[in-house]
C-alpha positions, 0 to 999 in steps of 0.5 A: 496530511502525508499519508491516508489512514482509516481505522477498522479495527477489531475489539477481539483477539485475531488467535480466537476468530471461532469464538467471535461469531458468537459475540455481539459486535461493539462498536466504540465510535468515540475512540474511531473504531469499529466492527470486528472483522466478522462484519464482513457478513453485515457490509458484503462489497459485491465485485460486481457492484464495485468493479466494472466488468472488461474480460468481454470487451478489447482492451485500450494498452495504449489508452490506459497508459496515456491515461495512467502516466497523465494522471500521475505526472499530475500528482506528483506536481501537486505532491512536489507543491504540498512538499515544498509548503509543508517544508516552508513551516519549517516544525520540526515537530511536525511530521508532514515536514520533517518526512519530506526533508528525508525523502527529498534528501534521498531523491537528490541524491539517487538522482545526483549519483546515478542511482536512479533508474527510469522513470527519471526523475524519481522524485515524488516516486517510489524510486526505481534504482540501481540494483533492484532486480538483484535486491528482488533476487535476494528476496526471492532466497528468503524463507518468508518468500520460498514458503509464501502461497500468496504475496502482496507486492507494490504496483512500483518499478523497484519491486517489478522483479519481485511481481514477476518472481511471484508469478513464475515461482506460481504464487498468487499476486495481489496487487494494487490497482496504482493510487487505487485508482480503478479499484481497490485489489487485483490478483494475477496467477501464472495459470490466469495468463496467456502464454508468454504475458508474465512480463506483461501482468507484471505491468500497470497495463498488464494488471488491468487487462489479466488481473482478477479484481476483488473486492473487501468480502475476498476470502484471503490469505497473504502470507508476505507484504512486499512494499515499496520505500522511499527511505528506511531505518535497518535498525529499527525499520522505520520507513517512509514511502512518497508520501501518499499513504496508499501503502497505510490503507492497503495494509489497513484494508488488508487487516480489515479482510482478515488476509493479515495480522501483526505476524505477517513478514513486511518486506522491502527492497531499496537501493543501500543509499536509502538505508538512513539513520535519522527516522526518529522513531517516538515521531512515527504516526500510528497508520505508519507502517514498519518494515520487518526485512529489507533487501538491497543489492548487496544485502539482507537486513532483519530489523527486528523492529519492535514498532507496533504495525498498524491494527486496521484503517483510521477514519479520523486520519482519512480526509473528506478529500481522500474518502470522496477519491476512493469508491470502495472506501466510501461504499464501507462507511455508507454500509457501516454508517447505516448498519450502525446508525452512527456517522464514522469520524473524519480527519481533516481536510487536504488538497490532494493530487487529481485522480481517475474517479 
């Protein structure tokens, strides 16, 4: 499987929320799905129960590091096998295949033209490139940006201008802890930080030492979603992230809080060799997550893409593997299997790349 799903998903229309308190809650596990988000009251994820406290104790920088870049040197060789045996099926059909034949593509040729920029190499990475401060600038001119009070942005390199710019234009931050390794999200605001340490936030390190985490009960509402791409379609906004699909369960978590819905602007930002024409769309999956606007260096791209965005989590999508690596995850099946008295489904099994448990 090239990317994690898992559907929670809400039988009653998101524009008549008033009148869902008042309705009883179905719950159609044949089709994978599951209560609507008023649930919420039923399966409250306390933080304290989910996160470990660290605003009273010192801070590890260089601990956190080593730890980070051990782990993830780690998961991109595994991903680098799982691309090459996925490849070897040679199924056109098959999207676990034909994804990585794009993305690989892309990966050689920012490496091959200089496109890259550290960490290098950028396979296996959501690349950083050439140009990625000016395509966050040109993010930053977008009405969707100026009128955002809080953005969703990426943990990647490409999109560290566009962490900082939210945090100096004083707009809240949500981002993910990296592979959700520690967590699930963490919000950061210029007022939370000391002085002279918005560089600083913008970094993995710097989430995990200033962020607030929060948990799936975070009354909250993000006005943009900034994610990052490996590969992208301008004309329909198909995209491809690296292949983890950590960008499909965040958005799906997110429609799960309620923070967003179809309406909420997709924002992404790549180098213009990213910008491909061979995506087919009839072969997209349904957690795939399309983008609405794209920024390069030298410009702006509205894709008007009339590819449907995912309306939650899909369980029979999550593997075993993937629900036993992600602890907030497993803390909602339990508290839904057991409110419900029914076993949510399960995708299939997966080898995945090690991670912090």
């Amino acid at each position: 499987m090239d990317s994690c799903a898992v559907r929670l998903y809400y039988p009653f229309k998101l524009n008549n929320c008033n009148s869902l308190w008042n309705k009883t809650p179905q719950f159609h596990f044949l089709s994978s799905t599951f209560p609507p988000k008023n649930s919420r009251t039923f399966f409250k994820l306390q933080n304290s129960t989910i996160y470990t406290a660290h605003k009273n104790t010192a801070f590890d920088d260089a601990a956190f590091e080593a730890e980070r870049l051990r782990l993830d040197s780690e998961a991109r060789e595994t991903m680098a096998e799982t691309s090459k045996r996925e490849m070897d099926h040679n199924n056109e059909d098959d999207p676990k295949a034909w994804k990585w034949v794009i993305r690989k593509r892309i990966w050689d040729l920012m490496e091959a033209q200089n496109f890259a920029q550290n960490p290098r190499p950028v396979h296996h990475r959501i690349p950083n490139f050439v140009g990625a401060s000016v395509a966050a600038d040109k993010m930053r001119e977008l009405d969707v940006f100026h009128g955002a009070q809080c953005v969703k942005v990426n943990p990647d390199s490409p999109q560290k201008q566009v962490r900082f710019l939210t945090l100096s234009d004083g707009k809240k931050l949500l981002t993910p802890q990296p592979r959700l390794r520690t967590g699930f999200f963490s919000v950061l605001e210029s007022h939370m930080l000391p002085p002279g340490t918005i560089k600083e936030a913008c970094t993995s390190v710097g989430v995990a030492k200033y962020g607030k985490p929060i948990g799936l009960d975070e009354k909250l509402k993000v006005d943009l979603i900034v994610i990052g791409s490996v590969a992208v379609d301008p004309k329909t906004g198909a995209r491809l992230g690296k292949g983890e699909g950590f960008a499909e369960l965040e958005y799906g978590m997110l429609r799960y809080m309620g923070a967003i819905d179809d309406s909420t602007p997709i924002v992404t930002s790549v180098h213009d060799c990213q910008l491909v024409d061979d995506i087919p769309v009839e072969k997209m999956l349904i957690h795939d997550v399309p983008v609405d606007i794209i920024c390069t260096p030298t410009q702006v791209i509205f894709t008007n893409t009339s590819i449907p965005k995912p309306q939650g989590i899909y369980w029979d999508k999550l593997s075993p593997e993937k629900l036993g690596q992600i602890r907030i995850l497993r803390e909602l099946k339990r508290r839904i299997e057991q409110q419900t008295n029914q076993k949510l489904p399960t995708g299939p099994s997966e080898k995945l790349p090690p991670r912090a448990q």
